[in-house]
N, CA, C and O atoms as a GROMACS GRO file, in nm:
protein
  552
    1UNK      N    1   1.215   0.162  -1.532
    1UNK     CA    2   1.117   0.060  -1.506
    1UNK      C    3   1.052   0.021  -1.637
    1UNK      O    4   1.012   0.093  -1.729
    2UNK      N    5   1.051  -0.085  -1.626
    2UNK     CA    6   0.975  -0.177  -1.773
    2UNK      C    7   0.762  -0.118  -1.785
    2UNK      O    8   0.673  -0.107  -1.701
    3UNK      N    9   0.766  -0.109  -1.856
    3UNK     CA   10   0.623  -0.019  -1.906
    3UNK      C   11   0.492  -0.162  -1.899
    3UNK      O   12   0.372  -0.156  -1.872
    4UNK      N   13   0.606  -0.314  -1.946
    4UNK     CA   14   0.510  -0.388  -1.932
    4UNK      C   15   0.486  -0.445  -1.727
    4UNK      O   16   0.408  -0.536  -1.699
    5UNK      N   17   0.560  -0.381  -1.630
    5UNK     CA   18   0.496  -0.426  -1.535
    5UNK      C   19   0.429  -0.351  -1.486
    5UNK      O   20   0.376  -0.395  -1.385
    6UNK      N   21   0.391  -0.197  -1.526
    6UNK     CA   22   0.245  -0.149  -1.523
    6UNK      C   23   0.130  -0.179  -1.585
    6UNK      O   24   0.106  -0.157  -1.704
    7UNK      N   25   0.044  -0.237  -1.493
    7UNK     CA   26  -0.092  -0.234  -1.568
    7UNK      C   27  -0.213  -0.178  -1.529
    7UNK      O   28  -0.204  -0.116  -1.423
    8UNK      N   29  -0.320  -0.178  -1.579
    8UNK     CA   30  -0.475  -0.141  -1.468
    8UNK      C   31  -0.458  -0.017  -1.422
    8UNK      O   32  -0.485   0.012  -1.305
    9UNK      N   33  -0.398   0.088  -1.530
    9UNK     CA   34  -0.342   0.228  -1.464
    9UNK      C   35  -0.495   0.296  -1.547
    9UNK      O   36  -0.572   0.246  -1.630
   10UNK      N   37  -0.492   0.416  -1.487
   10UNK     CA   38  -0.585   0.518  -1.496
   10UNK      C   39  -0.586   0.589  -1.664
   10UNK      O   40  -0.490   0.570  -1.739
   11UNK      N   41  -0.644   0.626  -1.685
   11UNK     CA   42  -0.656   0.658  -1.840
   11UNK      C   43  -0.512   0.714  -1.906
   11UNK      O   44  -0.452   0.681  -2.008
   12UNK      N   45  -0.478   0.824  -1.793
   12UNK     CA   46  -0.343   0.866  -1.786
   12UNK      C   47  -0.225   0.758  -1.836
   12UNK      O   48  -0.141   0.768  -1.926
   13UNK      N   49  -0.246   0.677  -1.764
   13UNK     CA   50  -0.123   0.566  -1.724
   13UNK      C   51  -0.082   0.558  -1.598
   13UNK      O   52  -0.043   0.454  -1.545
   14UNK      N   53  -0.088   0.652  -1.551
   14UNK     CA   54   0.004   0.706  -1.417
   14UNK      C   55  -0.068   0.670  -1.288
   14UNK      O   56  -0.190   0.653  -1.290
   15UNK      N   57  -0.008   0.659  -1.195
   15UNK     CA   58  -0.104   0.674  -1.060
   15UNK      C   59  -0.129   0.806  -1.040
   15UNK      O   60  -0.066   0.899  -1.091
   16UNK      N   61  -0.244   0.818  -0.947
   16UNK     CA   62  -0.227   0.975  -0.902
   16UNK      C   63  -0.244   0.945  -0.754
   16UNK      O   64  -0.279   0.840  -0.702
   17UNK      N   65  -0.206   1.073  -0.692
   17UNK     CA   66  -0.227   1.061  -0.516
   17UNK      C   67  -0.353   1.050  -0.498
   17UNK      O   68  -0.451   1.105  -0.550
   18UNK      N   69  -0.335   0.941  -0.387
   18UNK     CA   70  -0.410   0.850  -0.321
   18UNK      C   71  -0.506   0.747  -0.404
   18UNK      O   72  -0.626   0.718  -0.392
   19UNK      N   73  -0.391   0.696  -0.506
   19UNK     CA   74  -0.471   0.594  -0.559
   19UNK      C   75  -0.374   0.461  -0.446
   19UNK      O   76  -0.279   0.466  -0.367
   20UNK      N   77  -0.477   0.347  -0.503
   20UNK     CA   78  -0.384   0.215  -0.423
   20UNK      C   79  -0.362   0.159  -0.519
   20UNK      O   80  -0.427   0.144  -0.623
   21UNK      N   81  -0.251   0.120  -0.481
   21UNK     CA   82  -0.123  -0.020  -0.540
   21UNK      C   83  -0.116  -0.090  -0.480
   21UNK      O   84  -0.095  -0.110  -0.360
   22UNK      N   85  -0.139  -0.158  -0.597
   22UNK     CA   86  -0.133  -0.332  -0.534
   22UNK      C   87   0.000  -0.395  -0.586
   22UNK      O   88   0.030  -0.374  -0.704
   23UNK      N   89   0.089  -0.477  -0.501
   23UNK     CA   90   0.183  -0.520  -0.573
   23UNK      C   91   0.217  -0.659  -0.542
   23UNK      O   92   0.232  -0.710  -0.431
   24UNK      N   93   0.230  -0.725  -0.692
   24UNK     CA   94   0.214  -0.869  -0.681
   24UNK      C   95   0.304  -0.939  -0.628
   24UNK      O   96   0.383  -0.952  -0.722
   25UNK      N   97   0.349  -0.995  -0.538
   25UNK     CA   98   0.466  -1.067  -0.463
   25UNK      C   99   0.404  -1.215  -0.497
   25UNK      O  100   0.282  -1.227  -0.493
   26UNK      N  101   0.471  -1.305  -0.523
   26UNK     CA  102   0.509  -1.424  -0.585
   26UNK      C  103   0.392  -1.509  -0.468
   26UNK      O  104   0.338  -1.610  -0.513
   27UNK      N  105   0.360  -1.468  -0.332
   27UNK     CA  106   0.248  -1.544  -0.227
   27UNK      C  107   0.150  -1.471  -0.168
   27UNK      O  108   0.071  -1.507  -0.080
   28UNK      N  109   0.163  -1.356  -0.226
   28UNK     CA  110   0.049  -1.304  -0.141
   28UNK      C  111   0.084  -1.153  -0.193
   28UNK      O  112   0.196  -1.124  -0.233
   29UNK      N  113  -0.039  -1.048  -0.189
   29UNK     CA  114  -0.013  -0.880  -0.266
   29UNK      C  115   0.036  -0.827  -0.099
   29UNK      O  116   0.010  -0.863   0.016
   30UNK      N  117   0.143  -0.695  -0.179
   30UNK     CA  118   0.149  -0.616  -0.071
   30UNK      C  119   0.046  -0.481  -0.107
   30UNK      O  120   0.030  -0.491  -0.229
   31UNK      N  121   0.011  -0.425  -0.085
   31UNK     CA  122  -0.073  -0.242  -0.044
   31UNK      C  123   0.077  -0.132  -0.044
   31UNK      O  124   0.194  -0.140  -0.007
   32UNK      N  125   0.005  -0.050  -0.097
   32UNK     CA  126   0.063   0.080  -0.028
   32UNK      C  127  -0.061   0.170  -0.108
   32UNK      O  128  -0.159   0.129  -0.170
   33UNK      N  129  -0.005   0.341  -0.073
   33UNK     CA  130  -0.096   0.458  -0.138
   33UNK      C  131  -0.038   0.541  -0.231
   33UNK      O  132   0.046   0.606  -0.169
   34UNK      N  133  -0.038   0.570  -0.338
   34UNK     CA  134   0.060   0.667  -0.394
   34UNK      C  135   0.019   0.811  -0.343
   34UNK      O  136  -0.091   0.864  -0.330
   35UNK      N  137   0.170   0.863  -0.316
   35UNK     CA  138   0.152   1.008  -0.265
   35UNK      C  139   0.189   1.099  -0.413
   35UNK      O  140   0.155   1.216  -0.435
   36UNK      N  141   0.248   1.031  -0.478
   36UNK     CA  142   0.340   1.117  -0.591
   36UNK      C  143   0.437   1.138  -0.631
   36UNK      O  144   0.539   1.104  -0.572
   37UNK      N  145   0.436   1.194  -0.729
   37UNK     CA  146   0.614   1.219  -0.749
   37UNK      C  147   0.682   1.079  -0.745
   37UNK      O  148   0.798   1.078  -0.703
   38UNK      N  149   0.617   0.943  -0.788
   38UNK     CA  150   0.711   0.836  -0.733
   38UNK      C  151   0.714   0.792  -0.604
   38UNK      O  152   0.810   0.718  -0.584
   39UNK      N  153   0.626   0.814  -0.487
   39UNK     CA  154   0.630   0.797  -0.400
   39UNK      C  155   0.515   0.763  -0.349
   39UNK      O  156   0.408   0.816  -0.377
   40UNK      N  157   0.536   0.656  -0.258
   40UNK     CA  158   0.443   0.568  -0.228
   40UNK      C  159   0.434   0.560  -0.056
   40UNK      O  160   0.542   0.584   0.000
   41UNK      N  161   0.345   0.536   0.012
   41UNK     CA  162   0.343   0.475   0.169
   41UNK      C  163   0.295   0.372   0.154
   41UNK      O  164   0.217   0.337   0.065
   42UNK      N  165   0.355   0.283   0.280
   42UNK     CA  166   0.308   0.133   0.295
   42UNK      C  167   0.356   0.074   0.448
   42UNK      O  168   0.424   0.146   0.521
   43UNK      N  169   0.319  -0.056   0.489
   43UNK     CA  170   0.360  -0.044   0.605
   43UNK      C  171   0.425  -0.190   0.611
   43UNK      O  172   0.358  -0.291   0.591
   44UNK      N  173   0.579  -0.192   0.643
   44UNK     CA  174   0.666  -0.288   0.644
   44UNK      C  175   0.669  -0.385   0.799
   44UNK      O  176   0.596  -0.333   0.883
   45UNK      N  177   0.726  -0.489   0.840
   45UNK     CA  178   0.761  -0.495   0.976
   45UNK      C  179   0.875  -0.460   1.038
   45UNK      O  180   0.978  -0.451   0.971
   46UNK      N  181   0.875  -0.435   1.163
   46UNK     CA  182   0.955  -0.321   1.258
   46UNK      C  183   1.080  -0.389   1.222
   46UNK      O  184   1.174  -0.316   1.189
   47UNK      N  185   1.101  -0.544   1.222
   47UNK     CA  186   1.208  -0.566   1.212
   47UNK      C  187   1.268  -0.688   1.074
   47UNK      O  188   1.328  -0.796   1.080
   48UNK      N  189   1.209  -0.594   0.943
   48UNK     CA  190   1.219  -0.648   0.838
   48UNK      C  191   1.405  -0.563   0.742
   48UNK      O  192   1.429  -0.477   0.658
   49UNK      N  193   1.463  -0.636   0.805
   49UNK     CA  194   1.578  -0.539   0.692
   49UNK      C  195   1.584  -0.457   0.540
   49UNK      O  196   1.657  -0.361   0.514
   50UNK      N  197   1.486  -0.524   0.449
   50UNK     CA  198   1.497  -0.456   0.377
   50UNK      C  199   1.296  -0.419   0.335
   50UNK      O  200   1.202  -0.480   0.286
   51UNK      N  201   1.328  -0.274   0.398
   51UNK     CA  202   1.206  -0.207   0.391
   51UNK      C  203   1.098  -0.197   0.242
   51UNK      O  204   1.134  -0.147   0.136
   52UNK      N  205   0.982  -0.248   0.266
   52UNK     CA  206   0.913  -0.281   0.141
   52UNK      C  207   0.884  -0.414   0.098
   52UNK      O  208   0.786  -0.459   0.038
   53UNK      N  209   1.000  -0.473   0.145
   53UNK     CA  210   1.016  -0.635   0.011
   53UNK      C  211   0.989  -0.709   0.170
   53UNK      O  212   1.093  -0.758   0.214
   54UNK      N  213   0.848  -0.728   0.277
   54UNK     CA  214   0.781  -0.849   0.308
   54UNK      C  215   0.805  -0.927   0.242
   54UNK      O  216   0.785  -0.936   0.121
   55UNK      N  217   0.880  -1.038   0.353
   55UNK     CA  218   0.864  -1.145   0.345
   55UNK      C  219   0.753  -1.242   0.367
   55UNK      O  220   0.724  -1.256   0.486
   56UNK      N  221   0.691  -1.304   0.291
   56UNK     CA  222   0.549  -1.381   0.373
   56UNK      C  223   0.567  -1.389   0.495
   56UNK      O  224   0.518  -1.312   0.577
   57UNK      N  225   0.649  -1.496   0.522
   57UNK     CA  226   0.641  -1.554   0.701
   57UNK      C  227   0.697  -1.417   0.761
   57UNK      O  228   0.617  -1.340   0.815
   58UNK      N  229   0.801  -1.392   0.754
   58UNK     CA  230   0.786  -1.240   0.844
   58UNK      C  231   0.600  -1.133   0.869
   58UNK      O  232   0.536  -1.113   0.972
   59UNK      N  233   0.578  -1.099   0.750
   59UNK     CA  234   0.444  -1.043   0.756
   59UNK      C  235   0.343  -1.113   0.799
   59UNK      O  236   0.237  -1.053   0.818
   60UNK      N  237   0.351  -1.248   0.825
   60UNK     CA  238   0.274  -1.300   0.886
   60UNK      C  239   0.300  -1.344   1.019
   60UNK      O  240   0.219  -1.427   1.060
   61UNK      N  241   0.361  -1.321   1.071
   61UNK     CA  242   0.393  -1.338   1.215
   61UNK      C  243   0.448  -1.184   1.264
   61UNK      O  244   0.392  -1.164   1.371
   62UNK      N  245   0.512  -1.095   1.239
   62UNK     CA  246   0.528  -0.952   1.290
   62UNK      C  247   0.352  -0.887   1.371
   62UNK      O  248   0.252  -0.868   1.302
   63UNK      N  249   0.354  -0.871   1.489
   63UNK     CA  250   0.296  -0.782   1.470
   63UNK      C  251   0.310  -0.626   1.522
   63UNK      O  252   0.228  -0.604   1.612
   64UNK      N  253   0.374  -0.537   1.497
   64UNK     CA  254   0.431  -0.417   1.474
   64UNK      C  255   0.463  -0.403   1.347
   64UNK      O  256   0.488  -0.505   1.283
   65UNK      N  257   0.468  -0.281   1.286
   65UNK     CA  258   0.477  -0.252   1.148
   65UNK      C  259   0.524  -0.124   1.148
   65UNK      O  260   0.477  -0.054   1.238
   66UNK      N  261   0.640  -0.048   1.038
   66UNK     CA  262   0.646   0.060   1.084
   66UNK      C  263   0.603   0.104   0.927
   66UNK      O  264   0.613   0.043   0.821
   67UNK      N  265   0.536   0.280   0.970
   67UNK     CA  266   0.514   0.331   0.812
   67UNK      C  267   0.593   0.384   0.713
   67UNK      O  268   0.674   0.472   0.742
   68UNK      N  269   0.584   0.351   0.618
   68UNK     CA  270   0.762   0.434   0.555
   68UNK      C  271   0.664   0.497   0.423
   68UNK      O  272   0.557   0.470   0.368
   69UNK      N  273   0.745   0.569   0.414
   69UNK     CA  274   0.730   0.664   0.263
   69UNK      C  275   0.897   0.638   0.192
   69UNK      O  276   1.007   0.660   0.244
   70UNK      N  277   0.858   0.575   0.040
   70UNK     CA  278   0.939   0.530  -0.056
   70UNK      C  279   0.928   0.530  -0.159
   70UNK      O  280   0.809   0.512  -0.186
   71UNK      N  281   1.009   0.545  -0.277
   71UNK     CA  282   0.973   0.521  -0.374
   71UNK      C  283   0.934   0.363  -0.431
   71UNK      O  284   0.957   0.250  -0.389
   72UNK      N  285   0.859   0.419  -0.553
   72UNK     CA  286   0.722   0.336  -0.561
   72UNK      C  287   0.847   0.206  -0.642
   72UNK      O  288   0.833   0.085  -0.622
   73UNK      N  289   0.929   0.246  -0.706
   73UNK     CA  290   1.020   0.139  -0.749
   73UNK      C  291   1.077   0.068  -0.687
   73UNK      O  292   1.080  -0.052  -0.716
   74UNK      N  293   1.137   0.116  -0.587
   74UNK     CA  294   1.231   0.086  -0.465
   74UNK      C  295   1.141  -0.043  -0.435
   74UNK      O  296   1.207  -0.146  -0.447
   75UNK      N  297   1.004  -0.066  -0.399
   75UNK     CA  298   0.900  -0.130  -0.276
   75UNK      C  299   0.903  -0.255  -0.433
   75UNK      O  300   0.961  -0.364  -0.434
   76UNK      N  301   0.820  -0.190  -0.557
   76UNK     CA  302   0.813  -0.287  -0.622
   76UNK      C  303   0.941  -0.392  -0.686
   76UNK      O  304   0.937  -0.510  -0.721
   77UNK      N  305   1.033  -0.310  -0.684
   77UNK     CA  306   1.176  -0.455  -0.748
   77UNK      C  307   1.150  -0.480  -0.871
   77UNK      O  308   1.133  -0.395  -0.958
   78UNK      N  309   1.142  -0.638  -0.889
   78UNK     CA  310   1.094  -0.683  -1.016
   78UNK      C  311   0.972  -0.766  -1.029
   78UNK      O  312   0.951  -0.861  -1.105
   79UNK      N  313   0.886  -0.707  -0.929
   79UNK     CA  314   0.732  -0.793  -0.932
   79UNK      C  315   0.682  -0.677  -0.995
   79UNK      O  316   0.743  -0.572  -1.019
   80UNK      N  317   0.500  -0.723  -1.034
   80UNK     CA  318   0.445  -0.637  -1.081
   80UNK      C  319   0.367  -0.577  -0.998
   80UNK      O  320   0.362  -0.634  -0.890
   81UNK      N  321   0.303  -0.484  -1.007
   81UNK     CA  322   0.207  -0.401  -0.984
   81UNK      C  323   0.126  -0.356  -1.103
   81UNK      O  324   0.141  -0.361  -1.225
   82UNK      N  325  -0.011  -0.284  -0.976
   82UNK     CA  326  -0.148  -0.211  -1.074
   82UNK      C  327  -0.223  -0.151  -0.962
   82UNK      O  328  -0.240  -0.200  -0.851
   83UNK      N  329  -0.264  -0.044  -1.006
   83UNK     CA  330  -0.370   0.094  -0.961
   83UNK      C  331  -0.492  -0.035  -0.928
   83UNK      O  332  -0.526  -0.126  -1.003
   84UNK      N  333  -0.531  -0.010  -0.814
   84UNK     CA  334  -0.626  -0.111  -0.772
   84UNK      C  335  -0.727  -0.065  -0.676
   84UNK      O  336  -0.741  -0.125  -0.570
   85UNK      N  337  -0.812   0.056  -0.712
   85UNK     CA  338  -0.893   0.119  -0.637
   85UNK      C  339  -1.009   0.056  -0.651
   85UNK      O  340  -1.113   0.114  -0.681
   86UNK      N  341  -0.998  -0.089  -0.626
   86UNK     CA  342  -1.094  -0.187  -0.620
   86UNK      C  343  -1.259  -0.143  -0.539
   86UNK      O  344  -1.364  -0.138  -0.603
   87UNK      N  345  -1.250  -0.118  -0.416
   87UNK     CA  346  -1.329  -0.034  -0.336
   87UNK      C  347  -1.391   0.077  -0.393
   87UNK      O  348  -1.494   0.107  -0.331
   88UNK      N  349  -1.362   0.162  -0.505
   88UNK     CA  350  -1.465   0.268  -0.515
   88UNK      C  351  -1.616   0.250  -0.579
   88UNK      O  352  -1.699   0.329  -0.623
   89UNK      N  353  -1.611   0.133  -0.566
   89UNK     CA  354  -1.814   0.101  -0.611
   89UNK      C  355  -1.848   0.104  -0.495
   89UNK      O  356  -1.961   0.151  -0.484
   90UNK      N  357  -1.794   0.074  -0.386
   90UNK     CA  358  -1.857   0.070  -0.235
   90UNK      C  359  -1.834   0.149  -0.156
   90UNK      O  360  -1.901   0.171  -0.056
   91UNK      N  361  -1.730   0.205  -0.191
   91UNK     CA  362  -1.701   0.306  -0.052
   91UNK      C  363  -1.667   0.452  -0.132
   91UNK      O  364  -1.607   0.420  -0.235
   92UNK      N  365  -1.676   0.540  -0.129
   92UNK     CA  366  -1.624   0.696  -0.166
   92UNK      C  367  -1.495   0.732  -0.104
   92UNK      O  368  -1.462   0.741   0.014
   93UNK      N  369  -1.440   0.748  -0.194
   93UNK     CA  370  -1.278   0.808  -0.158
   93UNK      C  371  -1.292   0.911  -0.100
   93UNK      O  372  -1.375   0.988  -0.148
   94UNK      N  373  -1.196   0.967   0.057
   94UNK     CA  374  -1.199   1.043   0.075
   94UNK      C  375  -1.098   1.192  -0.005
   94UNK      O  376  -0.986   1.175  -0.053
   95UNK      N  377  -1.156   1.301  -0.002
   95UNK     CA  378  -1.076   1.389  -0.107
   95UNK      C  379  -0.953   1.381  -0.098
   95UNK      O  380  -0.905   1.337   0.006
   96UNK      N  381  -0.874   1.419  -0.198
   96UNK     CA  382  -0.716   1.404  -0.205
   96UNK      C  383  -0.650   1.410  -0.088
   96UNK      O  384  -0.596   1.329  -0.013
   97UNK      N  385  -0.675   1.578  -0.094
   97UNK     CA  386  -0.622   1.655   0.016
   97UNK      C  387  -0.612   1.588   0.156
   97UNK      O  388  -0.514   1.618   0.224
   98UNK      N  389  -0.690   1.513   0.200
   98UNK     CA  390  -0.731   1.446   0.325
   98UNK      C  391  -0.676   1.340   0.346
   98UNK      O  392  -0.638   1.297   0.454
   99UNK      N  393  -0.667   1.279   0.221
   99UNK     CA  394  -0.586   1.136   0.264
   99UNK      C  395  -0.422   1.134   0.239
   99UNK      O  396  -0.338   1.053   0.278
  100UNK      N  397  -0.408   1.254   0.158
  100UNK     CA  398  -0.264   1.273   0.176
  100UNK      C  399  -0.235   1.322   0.333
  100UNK      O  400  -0.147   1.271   0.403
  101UNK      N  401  -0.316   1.422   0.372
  101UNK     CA  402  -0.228   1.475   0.482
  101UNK      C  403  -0.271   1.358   0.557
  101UNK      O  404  -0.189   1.382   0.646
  102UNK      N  405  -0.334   1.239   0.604
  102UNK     CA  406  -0.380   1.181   0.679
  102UNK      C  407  -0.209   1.098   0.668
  102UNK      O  408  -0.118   1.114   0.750
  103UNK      N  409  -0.206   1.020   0.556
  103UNK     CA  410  -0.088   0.920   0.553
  103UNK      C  411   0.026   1.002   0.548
  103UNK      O  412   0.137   0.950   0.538
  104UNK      N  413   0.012   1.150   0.556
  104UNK     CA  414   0.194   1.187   0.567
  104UNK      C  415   0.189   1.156   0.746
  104UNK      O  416   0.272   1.090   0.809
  105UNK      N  417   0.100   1.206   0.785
  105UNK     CA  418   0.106   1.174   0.945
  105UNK      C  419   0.124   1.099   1.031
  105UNK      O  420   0.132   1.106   1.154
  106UNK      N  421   0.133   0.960   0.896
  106UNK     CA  422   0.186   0.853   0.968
  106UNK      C  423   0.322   0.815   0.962
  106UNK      O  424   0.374   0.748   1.051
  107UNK      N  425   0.383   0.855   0.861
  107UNK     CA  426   0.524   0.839   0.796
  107UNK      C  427   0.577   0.827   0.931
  107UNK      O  428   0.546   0.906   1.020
  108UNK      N  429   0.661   0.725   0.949
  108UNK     CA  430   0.754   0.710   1.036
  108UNK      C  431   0.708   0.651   1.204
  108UNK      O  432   0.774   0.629   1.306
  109UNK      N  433   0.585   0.644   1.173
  109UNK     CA  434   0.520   0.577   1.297
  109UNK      C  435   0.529   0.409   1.295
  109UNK      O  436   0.543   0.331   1.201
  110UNK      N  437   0.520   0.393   1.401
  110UNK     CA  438   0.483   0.212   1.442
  110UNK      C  439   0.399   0.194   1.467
  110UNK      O  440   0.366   0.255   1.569
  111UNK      N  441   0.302   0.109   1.411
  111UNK     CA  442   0.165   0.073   1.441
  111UNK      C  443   0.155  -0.092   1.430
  111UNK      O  444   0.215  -0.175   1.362
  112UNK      N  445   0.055  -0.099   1.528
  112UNK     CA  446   0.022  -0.248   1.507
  112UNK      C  447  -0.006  -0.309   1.390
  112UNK      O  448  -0.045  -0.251   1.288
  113UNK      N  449   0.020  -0.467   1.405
  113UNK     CA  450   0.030  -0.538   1.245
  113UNK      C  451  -0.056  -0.657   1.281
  113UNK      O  452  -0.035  -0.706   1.392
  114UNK      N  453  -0.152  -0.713   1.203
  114UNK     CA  454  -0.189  -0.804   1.222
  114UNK      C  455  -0.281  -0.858   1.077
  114UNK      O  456  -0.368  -0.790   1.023
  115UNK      N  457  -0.237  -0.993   1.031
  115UNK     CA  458  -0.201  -1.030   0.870
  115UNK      C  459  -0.413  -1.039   0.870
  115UNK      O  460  -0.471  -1.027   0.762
  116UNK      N  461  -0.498  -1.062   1.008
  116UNK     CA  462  -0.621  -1.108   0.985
  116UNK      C  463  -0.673  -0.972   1.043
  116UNK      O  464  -0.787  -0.991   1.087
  117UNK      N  465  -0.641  -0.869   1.057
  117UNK     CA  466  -0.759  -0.791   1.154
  117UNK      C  467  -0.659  -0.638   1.097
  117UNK      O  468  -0.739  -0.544   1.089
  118UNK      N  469  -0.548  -0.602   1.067
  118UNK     CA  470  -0.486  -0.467   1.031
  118UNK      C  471  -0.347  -0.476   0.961
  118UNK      O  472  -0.241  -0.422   0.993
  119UNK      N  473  -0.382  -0.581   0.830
  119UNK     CA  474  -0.250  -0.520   0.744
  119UNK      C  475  -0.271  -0.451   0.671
  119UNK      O  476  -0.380  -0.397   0.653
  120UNK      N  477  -0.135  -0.431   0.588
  120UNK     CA  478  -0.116  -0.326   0.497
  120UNK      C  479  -0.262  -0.302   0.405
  120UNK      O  480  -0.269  -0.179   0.396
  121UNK      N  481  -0.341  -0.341   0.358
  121UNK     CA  482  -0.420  -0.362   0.278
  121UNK      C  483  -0.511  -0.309   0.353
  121UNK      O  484  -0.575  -0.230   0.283
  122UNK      N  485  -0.565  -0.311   0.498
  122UNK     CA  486  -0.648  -0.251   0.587
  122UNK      C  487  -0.590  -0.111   0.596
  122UNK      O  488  -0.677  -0.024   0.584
  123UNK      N  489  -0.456  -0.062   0.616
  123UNK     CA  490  -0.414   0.055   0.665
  123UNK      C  491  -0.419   0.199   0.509
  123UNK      O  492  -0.425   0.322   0.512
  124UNK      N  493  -0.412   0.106   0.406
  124UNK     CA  494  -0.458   0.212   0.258
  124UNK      C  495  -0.575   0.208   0.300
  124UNK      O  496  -0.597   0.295   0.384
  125UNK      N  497  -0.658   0.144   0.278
  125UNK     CA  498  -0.769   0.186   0.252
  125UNK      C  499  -0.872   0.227   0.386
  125UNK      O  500  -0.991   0.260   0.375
  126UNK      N  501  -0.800   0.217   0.508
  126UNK     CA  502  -0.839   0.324   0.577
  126UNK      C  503  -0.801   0.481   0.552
  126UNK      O  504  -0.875   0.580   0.551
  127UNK      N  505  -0.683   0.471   0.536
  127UNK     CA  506  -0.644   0.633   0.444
  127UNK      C  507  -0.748   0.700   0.314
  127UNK      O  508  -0.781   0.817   0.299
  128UNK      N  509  -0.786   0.566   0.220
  128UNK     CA  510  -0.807   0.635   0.130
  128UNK      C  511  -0.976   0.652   0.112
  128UNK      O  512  -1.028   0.730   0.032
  129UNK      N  513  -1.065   0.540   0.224
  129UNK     CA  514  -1.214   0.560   0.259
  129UNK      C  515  -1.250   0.586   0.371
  129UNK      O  516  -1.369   0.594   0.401
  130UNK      N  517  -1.111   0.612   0.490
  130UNK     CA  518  -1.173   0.591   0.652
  130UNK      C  519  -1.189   0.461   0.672
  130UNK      O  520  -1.141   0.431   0.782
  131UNK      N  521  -1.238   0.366   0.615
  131UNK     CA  522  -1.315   0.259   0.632
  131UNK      C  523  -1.189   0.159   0.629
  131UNK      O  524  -1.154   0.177   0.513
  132UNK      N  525  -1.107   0.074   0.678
  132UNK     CA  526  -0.989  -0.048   0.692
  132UNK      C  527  -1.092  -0.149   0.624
  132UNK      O  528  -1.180  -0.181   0.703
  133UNK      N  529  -1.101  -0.193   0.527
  133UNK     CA  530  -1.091  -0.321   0.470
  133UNK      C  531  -1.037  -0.425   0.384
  133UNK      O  532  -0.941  -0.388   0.317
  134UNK      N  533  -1.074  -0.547   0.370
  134UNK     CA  534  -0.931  -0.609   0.338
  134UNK      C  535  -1.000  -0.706   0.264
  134UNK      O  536  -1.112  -0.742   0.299
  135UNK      N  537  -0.952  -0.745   0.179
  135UNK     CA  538  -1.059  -0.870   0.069
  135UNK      C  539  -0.973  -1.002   0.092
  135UNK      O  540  -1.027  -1.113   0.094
  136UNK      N  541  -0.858  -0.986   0.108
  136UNK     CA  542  -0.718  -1.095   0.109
  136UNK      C  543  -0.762  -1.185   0.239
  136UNK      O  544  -0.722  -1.300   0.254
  137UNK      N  545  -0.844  -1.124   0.326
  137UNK     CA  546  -0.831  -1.217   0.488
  137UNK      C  547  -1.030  -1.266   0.447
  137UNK      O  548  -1.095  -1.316   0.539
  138UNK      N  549  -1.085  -1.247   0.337
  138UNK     CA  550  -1.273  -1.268   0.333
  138UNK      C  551  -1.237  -1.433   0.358
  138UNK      O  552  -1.327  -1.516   0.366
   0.00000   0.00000   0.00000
């Protein structure tokens, strides 16, 4: 992976678990959480063929979503991404530990999708404050 489509990374460089990624798609960001190791959760639609890469109009009309755990390359392609723990002036992260085991628990589940009231962007950052909010639908 090219070094210039990381940016807005942590002093490190790196993500760490349960930071959020944001990743820039050409109409709109997708969400996920980093778990580690390269690996990321996020939530695709049930019946999107290639898992990660939302399509606008698909993600905007699906509503079912299923959760996948992937690598963080795999989801991004050749768009960019950045560490985007935008939310921590307002809300307190919940501890590591908690929001990892929270989002492994979802891995592989179907949950409702909805682009104004519970997308991807609502479902991190319920993992990573409790709290689902979404700046993309203000």
């Amino acid at each position: 992976m090219a070094p210039s489509r990381r940016f807005n990374a942590n002093e490190d460089g790196y993500a760490q678990p349960g930071d959020l990624i944001e990743i820039l798609r050409p109409a709109y960001q997708h969400w996920a959480l980093y778990l580690g190791d390269g690996y990321i959760i996020n939530v695709t639609p049930v019946d999107d063929g290639a898992p990660g890469t939302m399509s606008s109009a698909k993600s905007v009309f699906s509503r079912k979503a299923m959760v996948r755990m992937q690598l963080l390359k795999d989801v991004v392609g050749e768009d960019k991404y950045r560490i985007n723990n935008k939310y921590d002036s307002h809300y307190t992260p919940l501890p590591v530990e908690q929001i990892i085991a929270c989002a492994e628990s979802y891995i592989d589940t179907e949950v409702s999708y909805d682009v104004l009231g519970s997308n991807c962007e609502h479902f991190v950052t319920m993992l990573r404050y409790g709290k689902p909010v979404s700046s993309q639908v203000s």
